[in-house]
C-alpha positions, 0 to 999 in steps of 0.5 A: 560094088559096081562104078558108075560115072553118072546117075544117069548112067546107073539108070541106063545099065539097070534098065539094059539088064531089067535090074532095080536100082540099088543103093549108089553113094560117091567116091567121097562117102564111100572114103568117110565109110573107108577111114573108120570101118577098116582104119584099125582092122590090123589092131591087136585090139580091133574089134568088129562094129556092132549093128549100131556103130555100123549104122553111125559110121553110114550115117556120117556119111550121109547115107540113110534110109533102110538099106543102110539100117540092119535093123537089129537094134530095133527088134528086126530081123536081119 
């Protein structure tokens, strides 16, 4: 994961290094992701998401689109 301070500054340094652009998402999606996906990983009980609550826990964050999905629940391969 790489911080960027701007759009316009993903742009400049994906096209300094002839890169595509990947998937960008703020500060405040990334702690909606944060909160569910590691609040409870020193749990005794914790178990790891499946595909379909990975994707849940993206959605809620307004991050959708096929580089969020996985595609398994859909007869895809990973």
């Amino acid at each position: 994961m790489l911080l960027f301070r701007s759009e316009e500054h993903v742009r400049r340094w994906c096209e300094m290094r002839g890169l595509s652009r990947g998937a960008v998402f703020t500060p405040e999606q990334l702690w909606t992701i944060a909160k569910p996906w590691h609040g409870r990983r020193l749990e005794r009980d914790w178990q790891r998401f499946t595909p379909d609550e990975a994707e849940a826990v993206f959605e809620s964050a307004g991050l959708t689109g096929a580089f969020w999905q996985f595609g398994i629940s859909r007869g895809q391969s990973p």
